[in-house]
C-alpha positions in Angstrom: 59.0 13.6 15.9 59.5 10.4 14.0 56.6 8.7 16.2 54.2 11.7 15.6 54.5 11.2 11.9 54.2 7.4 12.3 50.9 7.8 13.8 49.6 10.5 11.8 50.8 8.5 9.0 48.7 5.5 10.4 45.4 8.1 11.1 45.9 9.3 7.0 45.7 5.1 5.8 42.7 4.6 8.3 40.7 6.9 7.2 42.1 6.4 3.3 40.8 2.8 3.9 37.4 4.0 5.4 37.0 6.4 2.6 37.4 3.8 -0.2 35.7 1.0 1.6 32.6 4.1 1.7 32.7 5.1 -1.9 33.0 1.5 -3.3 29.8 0.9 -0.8 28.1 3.9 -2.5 29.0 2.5 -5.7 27.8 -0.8 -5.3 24.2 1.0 -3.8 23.8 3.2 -6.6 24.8 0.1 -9.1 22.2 -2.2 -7.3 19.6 0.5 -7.7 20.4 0.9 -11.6 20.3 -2.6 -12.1 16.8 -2.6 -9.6 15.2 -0.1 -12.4 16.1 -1.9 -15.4 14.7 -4.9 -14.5 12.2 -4.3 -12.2 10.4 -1.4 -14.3 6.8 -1.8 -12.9 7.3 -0.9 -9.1 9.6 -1.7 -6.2 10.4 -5.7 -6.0 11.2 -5.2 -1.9 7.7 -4.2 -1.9 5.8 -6.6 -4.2 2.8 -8.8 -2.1 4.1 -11.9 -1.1 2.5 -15.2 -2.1 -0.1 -16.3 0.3 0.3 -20.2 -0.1 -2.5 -20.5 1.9 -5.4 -18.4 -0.2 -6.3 -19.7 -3.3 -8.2 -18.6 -6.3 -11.7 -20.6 -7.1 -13.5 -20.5 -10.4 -16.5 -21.7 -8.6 -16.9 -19.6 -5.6 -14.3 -16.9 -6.2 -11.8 -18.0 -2.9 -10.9 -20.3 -0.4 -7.7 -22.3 1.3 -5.4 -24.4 -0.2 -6.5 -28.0 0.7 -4.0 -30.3 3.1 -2.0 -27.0 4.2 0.2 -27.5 7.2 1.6 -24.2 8.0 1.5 -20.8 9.5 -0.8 -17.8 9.3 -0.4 -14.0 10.4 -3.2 -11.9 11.6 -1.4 -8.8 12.7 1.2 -9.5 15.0 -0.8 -13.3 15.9 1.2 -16.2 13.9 -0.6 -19.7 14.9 -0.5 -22.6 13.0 -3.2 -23.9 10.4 -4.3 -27.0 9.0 -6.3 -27.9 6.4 -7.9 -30.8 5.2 -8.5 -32.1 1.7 -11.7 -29.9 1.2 -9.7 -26.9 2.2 -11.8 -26.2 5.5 -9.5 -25.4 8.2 -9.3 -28.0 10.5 -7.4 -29.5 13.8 -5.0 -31.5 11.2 -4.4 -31.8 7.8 -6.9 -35.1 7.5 -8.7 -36.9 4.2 -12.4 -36.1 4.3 -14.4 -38.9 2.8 -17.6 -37.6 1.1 -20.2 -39.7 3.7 -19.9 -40.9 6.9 -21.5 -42.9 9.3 -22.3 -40.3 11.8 -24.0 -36.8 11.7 -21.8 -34.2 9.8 -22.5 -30.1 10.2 -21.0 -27.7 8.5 -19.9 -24.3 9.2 -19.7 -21.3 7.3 -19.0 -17.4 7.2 -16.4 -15.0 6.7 -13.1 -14.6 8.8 -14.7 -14.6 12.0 -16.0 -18.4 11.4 -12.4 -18.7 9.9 -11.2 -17.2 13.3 -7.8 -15.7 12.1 -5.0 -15.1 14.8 -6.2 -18.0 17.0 -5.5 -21.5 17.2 -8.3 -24.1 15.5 -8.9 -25.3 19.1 -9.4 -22.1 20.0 -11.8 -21.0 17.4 -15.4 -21.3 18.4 -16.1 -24.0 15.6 -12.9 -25.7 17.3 -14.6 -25.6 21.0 -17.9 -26.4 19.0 -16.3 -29.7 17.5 -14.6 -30.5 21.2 -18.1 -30.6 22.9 -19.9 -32.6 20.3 -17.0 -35.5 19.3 -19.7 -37.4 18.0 -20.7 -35.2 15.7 -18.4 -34.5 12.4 -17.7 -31.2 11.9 -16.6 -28.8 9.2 -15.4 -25.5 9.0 -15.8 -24.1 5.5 -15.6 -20.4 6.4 -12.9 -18.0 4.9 -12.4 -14.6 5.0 -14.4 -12.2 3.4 -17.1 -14.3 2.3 -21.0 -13.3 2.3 -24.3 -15.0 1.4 -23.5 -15.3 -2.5 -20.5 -17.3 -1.5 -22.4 -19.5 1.4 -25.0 -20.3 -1.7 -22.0 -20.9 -4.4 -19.7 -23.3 -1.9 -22.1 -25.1 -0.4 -23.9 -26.0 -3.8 -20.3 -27.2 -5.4 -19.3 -29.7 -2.6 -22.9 -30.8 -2.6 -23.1 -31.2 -6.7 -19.8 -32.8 -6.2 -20.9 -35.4 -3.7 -20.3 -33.9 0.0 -23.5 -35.1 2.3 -24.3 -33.3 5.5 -26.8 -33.2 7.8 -27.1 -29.2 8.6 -25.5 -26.1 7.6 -25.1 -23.6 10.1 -24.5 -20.3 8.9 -22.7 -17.3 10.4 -23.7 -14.2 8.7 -21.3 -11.5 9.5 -22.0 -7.5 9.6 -19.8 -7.0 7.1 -21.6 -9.8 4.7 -24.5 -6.5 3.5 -22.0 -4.0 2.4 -19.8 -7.0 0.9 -23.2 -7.7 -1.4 -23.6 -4.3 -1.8 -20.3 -4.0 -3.6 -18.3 -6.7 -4.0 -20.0 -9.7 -5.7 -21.9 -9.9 -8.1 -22.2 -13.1 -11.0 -20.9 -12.7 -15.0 -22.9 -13.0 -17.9 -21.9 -16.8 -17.3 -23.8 -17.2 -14.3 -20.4 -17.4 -12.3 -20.0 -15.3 -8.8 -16.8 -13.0 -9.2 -15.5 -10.7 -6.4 -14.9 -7.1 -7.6 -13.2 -4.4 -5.9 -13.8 -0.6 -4.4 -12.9 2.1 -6.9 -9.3 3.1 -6.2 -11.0 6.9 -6.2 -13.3 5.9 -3.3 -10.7 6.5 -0.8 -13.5 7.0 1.7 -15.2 3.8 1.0 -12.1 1.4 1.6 -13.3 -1.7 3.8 -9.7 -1.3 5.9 -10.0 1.4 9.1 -7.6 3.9 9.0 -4.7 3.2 10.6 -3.5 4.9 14.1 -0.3 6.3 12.6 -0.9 8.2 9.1 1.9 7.1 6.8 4.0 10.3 6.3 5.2 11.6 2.7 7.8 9.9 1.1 11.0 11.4 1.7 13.4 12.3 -1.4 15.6 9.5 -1.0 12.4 7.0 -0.7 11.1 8.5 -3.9 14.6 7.8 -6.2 15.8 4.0 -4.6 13.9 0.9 -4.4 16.2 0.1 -1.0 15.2 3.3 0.4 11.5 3.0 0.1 11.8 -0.2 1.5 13.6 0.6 4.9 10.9 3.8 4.8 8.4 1.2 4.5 9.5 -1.4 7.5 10.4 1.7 9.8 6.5 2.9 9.2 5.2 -0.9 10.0 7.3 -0.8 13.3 6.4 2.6 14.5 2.6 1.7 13.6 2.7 -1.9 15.5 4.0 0.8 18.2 1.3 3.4 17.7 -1.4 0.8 17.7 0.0 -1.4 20.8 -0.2 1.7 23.2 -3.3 3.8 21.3 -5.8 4.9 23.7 -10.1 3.8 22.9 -10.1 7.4 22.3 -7.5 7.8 19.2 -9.2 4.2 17.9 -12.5 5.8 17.8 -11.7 8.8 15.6 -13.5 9.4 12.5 -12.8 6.3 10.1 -10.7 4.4 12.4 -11.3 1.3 13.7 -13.5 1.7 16.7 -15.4 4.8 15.3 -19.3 4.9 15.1 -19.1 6.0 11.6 -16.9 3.0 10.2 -18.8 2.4 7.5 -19.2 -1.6 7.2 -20.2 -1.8 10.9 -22.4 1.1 10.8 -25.4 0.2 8.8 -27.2 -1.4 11.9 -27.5 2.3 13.7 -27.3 4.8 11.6 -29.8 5.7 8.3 -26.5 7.9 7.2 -24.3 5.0 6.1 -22.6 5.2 3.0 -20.6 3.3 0.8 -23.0 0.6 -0.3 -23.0 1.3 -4.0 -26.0 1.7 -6.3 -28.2 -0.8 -4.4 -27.7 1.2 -0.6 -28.1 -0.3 2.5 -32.1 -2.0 2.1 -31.3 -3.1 -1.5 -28.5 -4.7 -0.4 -30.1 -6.6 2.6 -32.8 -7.7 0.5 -29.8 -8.8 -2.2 -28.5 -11.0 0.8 -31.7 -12.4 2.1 -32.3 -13.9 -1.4 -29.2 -15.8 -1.2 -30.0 -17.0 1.7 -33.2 -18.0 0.3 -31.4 -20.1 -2.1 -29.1 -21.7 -0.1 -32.4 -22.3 2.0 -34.0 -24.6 -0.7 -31.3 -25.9 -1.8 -30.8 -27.7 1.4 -34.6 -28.5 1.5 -34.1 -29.8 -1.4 -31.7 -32.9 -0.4 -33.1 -32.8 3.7 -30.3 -30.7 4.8 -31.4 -28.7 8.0 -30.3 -25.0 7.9 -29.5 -22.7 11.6 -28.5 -19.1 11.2 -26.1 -17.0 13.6 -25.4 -13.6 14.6 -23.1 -11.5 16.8 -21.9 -8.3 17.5 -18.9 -6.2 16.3 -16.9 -4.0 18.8 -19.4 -0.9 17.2 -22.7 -2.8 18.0 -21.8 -2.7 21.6 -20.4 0.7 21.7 -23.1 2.5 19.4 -25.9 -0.1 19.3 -28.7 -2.0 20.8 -29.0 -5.7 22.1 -31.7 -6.0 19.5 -29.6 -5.0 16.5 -30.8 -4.5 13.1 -28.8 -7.2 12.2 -30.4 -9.6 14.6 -34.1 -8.5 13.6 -33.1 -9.0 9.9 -32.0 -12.9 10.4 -34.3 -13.8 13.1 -37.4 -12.6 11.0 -35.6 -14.2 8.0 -35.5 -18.0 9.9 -38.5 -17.5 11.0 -40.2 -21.1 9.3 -37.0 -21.8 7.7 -33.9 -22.1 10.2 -33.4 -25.1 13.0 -32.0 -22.9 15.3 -31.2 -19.1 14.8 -28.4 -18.5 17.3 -28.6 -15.1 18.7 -25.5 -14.1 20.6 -26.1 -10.5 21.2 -27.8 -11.0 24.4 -24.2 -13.1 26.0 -21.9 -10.0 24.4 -24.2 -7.2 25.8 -24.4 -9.1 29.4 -20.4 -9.4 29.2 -20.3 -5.5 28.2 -22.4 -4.9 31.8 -19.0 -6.8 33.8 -16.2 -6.1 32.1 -15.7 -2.0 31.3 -12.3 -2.8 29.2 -14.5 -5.1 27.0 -13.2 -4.0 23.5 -9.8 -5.3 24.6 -11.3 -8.6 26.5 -12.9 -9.8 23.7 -11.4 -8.7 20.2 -7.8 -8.2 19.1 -6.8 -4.8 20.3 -7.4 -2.5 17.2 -9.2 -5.2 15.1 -13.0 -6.2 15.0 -12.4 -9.9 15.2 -12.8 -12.1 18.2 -9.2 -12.7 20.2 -9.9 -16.6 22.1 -11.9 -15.0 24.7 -14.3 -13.8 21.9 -14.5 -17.1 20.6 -15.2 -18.8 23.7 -18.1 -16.5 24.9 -19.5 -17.3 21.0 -18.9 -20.7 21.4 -20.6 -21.2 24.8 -23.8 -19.7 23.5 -23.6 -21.8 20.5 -22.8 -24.8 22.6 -25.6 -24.2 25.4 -28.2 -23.9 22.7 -27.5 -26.2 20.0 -29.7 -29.2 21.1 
């Protein structure tokens, strides 16, 4: 009897224990969460964007990278290292770039996919460019979401301030006519500034939609910072899921990555693309080609030889034709102007004829950028042809 009491007795101080230990834990939640409010009234702090140390504001040509940066970078689930050196090109090391040198120079630039995001430099094809031409010095000024008005701006600011080259080889993306369409445009100053999609235009926003629809916030996601925050990292594990294992058919749906009506990739197939603000599709082209034309004498100008490139997206191979509008546009452009216009539809449409599981070969599985064997196949036209 005595020893039946003793251990109920011992059950009743457990759970006592439990029971306090639970409510001081609620406590200290619902104190945290009071204390979260007060001080962080303008949104949740878990949730705030984190400081890219690596992208950097410019008053000259609206972005680039932080110069000597020796770190890491994400792209999706992809963390590689990056350098760069004291221009802020990404580079093979952080390194001190004098102004002249004694040898020819050529420098790159574009948007992410010159960047090459989620590979290593040495993988990139400006990276496997600078490994078969060691005499040559090269540069990679490209950065992620840049377009012709940026090429002009850059370029003309490391020249003014004392940079010499011999030629400027230019990678315009597909994404570079929508970009100018909507997105940059110069101040009553004369200065380039990057604007934004209205927060309206829902069905204008440059990112795909993603695999896995975000579901409603639940109640307890609505009322507590922490809550919305462990809502928030179990959507971004069950997407990184969704998208690993999605099928080409749930990645082609309407407005999702792969789908013929993604509406910056779309332009060089279909007369029904929207989304390129007041100017539309031509206007904006034409908007593009006369930065080009710019940049084009500006080079003249100082001797600077100029070469133009092109390539495909995953949509130009799935809904296009080897002789894109996007090719036609740039090749009839250098016509009398470019060294070399470096067409690299033909290699990505031969590859398409081998491999049926292309998309995956050759881009990051649900992205539109080049994965290393993307880059190499660029790279060994670019190499093959250069000379």
């Amino acid at each position: 009897m005595s020893m039946s009491w003793s251990r109920k007795n011992s059950t009743y101080k457990l759970f006592r224990i439990l029971f306090i230990n639970f409510g001081l834990l609620v406590s200290l939640v619902v104190v945290t969460e009071i204390v979260l409010h007060l001080v962080y009234t303008g949104g949740n702090p878990f949730l705030a964007p984190v400081k890219n140390e690596l992208r950097v504001r410019d008053p000259h040509y609206t972005h680039g990278l932080k110069p000597n940066f020796n770190g890491f970078d994400a792209w999706g689930s992809n963390i590689v290292p990056i350098f760069t050196n004291s221009l802020g090109f990404r580079d093979a090391a952080v390194r001190s770039v004098p102004m002249t040198v004694d040898r020819k120079r050529v420098i790159f630039i574009g948007d992410s996919f010159t960047e090459s995001p989620g590979v290593p430099y040495e993988q990139s094809f400006v990276g496997l460019f600078a490994q078969a031409f060691p005499a040559i010095d090269v540069l990679n000024a490209g950065v992620s979401s840049y377009a012709p008005s940026v090429y002009y701006e850059k370029l003309k600011y490391f020249l003014d301030a004392g940079l010499k080259f011999d030629e400027a080889v230019v990678y315009i993306d597909i994404s570079d006519i929508q970009d100018e369409g909507v997105f940059y445009s110069y101040d009553q100053n004369g200065v380039l500034q990057m604007g934004v999609f209205q927060p309206t235009a829902n069905v204008c926003s440059p990112v795909p939609l993603p695999p896995l629809p975000q579901p409603p916030k639940r109640w307890w996601e609505k009322v507590s910072y922490m809550g919305e925050f462990l809502g928030q990292m179990r959507y971004s594990a069950e997407l990184a899921r969704a998208l690993g294992r999605a099928t080409f058919e749930e990645l082609s749906k309407s407005g999702v990555v792969y789908s013929p009506d993604y509406t910056r990739a779309s332009w060089t197939y279909s007369e029904n693309s929207s989304c390129y603000g007041p100017l539309g599709i031509d206007a904006s082209i034409e908007k593009a080609k006369k930065q080009l034309d710019r940049l084009y004498e500006l080079l003249s100008s100082r001797g600077i030889a100029l070469s133009v490139g092109v390539y495909p997206w995953p949509q130009q191979l799935l809904y296009d034709v080897e002789n894109s509008r996007q090719a036609r546009v740039w090749r009839d452009w250098c016509a009398g102007k470019c060294r070399k216009f470096f067409d690299h539809f033909p290699d990505f449409f031969a590859y398409k004829t081998q491999d049926p599981d292309f998309i995956r070969s050759l881009y990051f599985w649900g992205d539109f950028h080049f994965n290393a064997k993307g880059n190499a196949l660029l790279a060994n036209g670019l190499i093959k042809n250069y000379e």
